[in-house]
C-alpha positions, 0 to 999 in steps of 0.5 A, a space after each residue: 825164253 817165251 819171251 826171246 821165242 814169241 820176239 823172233 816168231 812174231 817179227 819183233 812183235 809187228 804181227 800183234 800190229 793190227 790188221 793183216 799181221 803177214 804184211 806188217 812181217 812182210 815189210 819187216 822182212 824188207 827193212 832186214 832185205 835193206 841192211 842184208 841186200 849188199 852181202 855177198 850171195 853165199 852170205 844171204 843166203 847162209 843169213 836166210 837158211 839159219 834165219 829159216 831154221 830159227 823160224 822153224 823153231 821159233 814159230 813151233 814153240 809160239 804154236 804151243 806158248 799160244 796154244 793154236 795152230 799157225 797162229 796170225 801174230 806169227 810172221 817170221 815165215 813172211 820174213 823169211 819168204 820176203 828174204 828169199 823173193 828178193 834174194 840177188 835183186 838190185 838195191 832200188 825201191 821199184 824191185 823192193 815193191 814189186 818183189 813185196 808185191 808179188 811175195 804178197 800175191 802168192 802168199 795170199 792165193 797161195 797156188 801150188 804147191 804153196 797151198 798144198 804145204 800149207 795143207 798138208 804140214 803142220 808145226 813150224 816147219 809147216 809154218 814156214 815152207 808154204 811162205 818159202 815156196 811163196 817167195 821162191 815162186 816171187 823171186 822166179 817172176 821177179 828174176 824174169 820180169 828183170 831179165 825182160 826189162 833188161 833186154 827190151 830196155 
């Protein structure tokens, strides 16, 4: 059952990869965006909402199979938070790169409140909500910057 855990939290192991592990899980969140993107929205979105609840669970059991909090290799939550970034955007390789970017930018600064949950929760559902908020706060500028590009285009 580690086994099965420590698959899941860690992307199917991308965050053992070396270097920046949060972005190897990122692009896997990606790869997973590609084969999700066409399902209808309720869809995704029930696909995101379990994957979450899996998250939490999975990234908790890798806190204590690996004895450390929030541990790096953990990237299911860089999965998750991709996922919400780039929920309900055009299947093209612009809006994949742009809504990886800006999830990678507020993951990485982590403004509010993304920062604050990072702080102030613990666990796997600590791991996982500061990258929720980060993909929330990315789909936001990437849903306006497509409605801008929509209407000046």
């Amino acid at each position: 059952m580690d086994r099965l855990l420590m698959f899941i939290a860690t992307g199917a192991y991308s965050g053992y990869l070396p270097k920046a592990p949060g972005t190897w899980g990122s692009l896997v969140g990606v790869l997973l965006w590609l084969a999700l993107a066409r399902l209808e929205p309720m869809t995704y979105w029930a696909v995101t909402a379990c994957l979450f609840v899996i998250g939490v669970w999975s990234a908790g059991a890798a806190e204590k199979i690996l004895d450390r909090g929030d541990p790096g290799v953990v990237v299911i939550d860089e999965i998750v938070g991709v996922l919400i970034a780039l929920a309900m955007v055009p299947v093209h390789p612009v809006t994949a790169i742009v809504g990886f970017c800006l999830f990678r930018f507020f993951d990485i600064l982590k403004p509010f409140p993304v920062g604050w949950l990072d702080r102030r929760l613990h666990g796997g559902l600590g791991i996982m909500l500061d990258d929720v908020a980060a993909g929330f706060q990315a789909l936001l500028v990437l849903q306006c910057g497509l409605w801008l590009y929509g209407r000046f285009s």
